[in-house]
Short mmCIF file of the C-alpha atoms (twelve columns), coordinates in Angstrom:
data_MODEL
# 
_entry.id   MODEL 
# 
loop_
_atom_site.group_PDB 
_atom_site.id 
_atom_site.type_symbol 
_atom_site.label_atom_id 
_atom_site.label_alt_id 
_atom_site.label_comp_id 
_atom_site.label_asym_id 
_atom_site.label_seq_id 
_atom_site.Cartn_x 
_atom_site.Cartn_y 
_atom_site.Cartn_z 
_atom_site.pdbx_PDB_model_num 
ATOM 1  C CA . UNK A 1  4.903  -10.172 4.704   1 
ATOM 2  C CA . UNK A 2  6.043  -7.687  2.072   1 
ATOM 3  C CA . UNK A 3  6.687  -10.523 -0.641  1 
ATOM 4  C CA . UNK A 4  3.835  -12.011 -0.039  1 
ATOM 5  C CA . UNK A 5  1.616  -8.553  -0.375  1 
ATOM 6  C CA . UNK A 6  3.986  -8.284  -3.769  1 
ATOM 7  C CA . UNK A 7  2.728  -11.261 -4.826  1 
ATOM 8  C CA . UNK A 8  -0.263 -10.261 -4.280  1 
ATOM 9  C CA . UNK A 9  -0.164 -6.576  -5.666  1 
ATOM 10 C CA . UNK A 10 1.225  -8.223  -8.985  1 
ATOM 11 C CA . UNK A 11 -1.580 -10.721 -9.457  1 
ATOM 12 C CA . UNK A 12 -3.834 -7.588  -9.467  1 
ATOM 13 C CA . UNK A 13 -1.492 -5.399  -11.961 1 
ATOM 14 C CA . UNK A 14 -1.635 -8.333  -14.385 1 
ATOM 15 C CA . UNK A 15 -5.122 -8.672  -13.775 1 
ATOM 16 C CA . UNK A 16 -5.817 -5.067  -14.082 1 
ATOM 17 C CA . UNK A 17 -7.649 -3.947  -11.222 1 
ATOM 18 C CA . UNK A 18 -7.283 -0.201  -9.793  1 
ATOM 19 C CA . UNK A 19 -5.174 -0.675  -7.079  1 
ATOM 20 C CA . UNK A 20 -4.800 2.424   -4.320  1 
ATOM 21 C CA . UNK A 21 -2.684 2.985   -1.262  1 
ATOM 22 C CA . UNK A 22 -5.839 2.442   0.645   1 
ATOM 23 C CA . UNK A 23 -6.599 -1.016  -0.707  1 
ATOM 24 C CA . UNK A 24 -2.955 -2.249  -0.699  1 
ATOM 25 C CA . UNK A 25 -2.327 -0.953  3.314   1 
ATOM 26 C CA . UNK A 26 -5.499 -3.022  4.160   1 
ATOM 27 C CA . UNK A 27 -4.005 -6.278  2.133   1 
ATOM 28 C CA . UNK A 28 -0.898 -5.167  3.960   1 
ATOM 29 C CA . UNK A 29 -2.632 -5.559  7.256   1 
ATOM 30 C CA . UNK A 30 -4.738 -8.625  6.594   1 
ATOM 31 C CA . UNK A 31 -1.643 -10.606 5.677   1 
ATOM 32 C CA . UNK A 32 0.269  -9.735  8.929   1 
ATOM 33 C CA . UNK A 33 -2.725 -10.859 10.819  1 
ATOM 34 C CA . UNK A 34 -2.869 -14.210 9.314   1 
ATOM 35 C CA . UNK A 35 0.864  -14.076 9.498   1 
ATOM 36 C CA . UNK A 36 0.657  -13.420 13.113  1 
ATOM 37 C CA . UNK A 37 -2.216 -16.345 13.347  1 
ATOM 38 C CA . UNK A 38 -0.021 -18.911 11.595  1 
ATOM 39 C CA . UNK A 39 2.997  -18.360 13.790  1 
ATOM 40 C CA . UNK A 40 3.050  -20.043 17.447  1 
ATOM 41 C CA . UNK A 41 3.312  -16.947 20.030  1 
ATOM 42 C CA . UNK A 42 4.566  -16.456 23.525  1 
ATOM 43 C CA . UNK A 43 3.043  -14.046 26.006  1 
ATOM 44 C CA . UNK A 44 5.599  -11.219 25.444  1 
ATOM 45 C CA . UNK A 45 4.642  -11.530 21.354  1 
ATOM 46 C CA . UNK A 46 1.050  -10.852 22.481  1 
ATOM 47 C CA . UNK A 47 2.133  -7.190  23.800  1 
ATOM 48 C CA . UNK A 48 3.073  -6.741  20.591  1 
ATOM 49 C CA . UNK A 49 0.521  -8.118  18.076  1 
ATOM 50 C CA . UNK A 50 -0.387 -4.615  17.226  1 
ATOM 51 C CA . UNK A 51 2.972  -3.628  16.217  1 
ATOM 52 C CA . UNK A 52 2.602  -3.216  12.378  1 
ATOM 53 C CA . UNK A 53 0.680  -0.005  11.312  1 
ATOM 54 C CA . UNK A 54 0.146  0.028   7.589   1 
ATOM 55 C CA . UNK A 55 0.608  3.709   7.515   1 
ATOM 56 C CA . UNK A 56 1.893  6.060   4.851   1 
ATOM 57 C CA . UNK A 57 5.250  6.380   5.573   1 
ATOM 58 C CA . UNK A 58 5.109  2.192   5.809   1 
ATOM 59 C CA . UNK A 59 3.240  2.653   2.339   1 
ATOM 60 C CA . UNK A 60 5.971  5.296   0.645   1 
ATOM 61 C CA . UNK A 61 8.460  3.261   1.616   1 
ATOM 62 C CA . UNK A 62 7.316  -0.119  0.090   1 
ATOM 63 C CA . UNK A 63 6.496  1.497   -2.769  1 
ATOM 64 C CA . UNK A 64 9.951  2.545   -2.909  1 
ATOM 65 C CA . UNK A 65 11.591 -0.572  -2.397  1 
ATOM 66 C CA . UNK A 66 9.661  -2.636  -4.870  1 
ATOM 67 C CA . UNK A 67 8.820  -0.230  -7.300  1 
ATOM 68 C CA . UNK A 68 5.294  -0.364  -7.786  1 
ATOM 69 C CA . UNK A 69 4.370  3.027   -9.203  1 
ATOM 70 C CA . UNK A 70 1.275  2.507   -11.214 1 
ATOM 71 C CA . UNK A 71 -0.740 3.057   -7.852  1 
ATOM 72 C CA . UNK A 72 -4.035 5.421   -7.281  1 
ATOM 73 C CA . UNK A 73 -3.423 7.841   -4.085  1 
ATOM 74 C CA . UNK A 74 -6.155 8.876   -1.788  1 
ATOM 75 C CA . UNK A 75 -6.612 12.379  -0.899  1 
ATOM 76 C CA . UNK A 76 -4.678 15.735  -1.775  1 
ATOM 77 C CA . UNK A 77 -2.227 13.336  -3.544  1 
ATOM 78 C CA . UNK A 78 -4.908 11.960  -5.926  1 
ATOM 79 C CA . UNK A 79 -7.119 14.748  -6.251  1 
ATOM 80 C CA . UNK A 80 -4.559 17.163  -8.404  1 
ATOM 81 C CA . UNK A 81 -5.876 17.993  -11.675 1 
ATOM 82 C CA . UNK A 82 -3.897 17.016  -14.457 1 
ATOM 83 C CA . UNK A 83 -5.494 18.259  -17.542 1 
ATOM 84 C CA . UNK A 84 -6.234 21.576  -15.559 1 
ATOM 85 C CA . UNK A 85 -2.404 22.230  -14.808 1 
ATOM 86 C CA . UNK A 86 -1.573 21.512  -18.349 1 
ATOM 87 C CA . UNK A 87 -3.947 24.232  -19.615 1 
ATOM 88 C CA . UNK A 88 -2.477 26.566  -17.269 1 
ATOM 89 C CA . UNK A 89 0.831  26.269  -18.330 1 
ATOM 90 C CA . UNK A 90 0.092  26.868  -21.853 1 
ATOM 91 C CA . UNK A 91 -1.706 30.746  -20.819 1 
ATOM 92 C CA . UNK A 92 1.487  31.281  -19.516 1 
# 
């Protein structure tokens, strides 16, 4: 599932598009489901159908692994000001 959501994330890199770790956990979670739709099941694999949770430990640790860095975060994490910090270090 992870190289195929690489695959994925790289088409949109080369493409340009904003990516976030909103956007790519929701790919994330679309491709198991197919995944999961493609593959003959038994009963016991039906208990656990809802076993993947694109969540952001999941998400820090892909990132991690494949290296991806030029991704947007959601929240606190993308919400720091930049040019704001930079002009308070030079008062000081």
């Amino acid at each position: 599932m992870e190289k195929l959501l690489m695959v994925w994330v790289t088409e949109k890199q080369l493409k340009g598009d904003t990516l976030t770790q909103g956007i790519i956990c929701e790919k994330a979670g679309a491709i198991y489901g197919d995944l999961l739709n493609q593959t003959p099941r038994t009963s016991t694999d039906e208990a656990s159908e809802d076993s993947f949770k694109a969540s952001r430990g999941w998400f820090d640790n892909f990132r991690k692994t494949t290296g991806i860095h030029s991704v947007v975060r959601h929240g606190e994490a993308a919400s720091s000001d930049v040019k704001a910090a930079e002009d308070y270090l030079k008062t000081i």
